[in-house]
N, C-alpha and C positions, 0 to 999 in steps of 0.2 A: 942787734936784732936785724940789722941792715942785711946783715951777714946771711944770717939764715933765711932769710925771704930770701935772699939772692942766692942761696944753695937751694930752697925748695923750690924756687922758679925754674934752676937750673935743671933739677931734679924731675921737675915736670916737660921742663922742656926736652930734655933726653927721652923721656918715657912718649913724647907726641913724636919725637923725631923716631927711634924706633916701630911707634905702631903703623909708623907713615910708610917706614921702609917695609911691613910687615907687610902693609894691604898694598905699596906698589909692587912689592913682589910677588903676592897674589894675583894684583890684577894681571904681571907677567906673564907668568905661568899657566894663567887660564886662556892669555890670548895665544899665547906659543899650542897650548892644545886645540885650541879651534882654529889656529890657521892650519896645523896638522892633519886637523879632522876632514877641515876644506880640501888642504891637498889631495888627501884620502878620497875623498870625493870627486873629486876633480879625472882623479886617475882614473878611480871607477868607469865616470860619463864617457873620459875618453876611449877607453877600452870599448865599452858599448858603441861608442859613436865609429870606431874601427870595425866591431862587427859587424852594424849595420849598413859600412858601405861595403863590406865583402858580401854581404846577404844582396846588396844594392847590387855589386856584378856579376853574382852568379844569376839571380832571377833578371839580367838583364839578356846574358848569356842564353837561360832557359826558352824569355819570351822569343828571341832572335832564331831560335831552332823551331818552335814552335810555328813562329808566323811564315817560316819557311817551307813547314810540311803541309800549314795552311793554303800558301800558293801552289806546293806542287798537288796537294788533292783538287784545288780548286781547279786545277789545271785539267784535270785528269777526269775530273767531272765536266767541264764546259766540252772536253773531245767527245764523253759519253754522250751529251745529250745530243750534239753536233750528229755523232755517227745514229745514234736512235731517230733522230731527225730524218736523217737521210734515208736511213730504210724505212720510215713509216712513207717519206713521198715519192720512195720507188715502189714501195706498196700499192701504194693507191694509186698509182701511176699504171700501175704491170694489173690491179682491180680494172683500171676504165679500159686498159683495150683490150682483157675477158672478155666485158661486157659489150664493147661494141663490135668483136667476132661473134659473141654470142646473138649480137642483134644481127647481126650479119647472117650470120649463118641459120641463125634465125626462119630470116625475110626468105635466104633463099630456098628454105626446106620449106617454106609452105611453097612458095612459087612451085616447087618440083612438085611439090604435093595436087596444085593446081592443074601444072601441065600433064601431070599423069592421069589426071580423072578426066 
């Protein structure tokens, strides 16, 4: 009887050692597929993360032509107001001595006005 306890023992103990190798081989297989998955992922991010710094130097590229036509308008505008400037105060420059030939001449057309009566 000894015998056969020690074969069903045996018997049982094969049957745990197979289900053992069953589920470690499982849990193998399922980690082999999610570190897969990871990689998988992984690859993805990087690729994005590659795109984004090509997006990173072109719109760096973009700003840098940008801020430059920024300058030369800004440029082009500070001479416009410079030159508007300068004709409004030769304007009003070339207005006051109009008007003080006009007083001038003026004063003297009454005077004539005066010594003729």
């Amino acid at each position: 009887m000894e015998c056969e306890n020690f074969l069903m023992s045996e018997k049982e103990l094969l049957r745990e050692y197979k289900n053992s190798i069953a589920l470690l081989t499982q849990e193998k297989n399922d980690a082999v597929k999610l570190a897969s998955e990871k990689d998988a992922r992984i690859k993805q991010l990087l690729i994005q993360v590659e795109n984004c710094n090509g997006d990173t130097q072109i719109m760096g590229k973009k700003i840098a032509e940008l801020e430059s036509k920024l300058k030369k308008k800004q440029k082009i505008k500070r001479v416009i107001d410079e030159k508007i400037t300068e004709i409004l105060e030769n304007s009003s420059k070339s207005e006051e001595k109009k008007d003080d030939e006009s007083v001038d001449k003026g004063g003297a057309d009454m005077l004539q006005d005066v010594y003729e009566k």
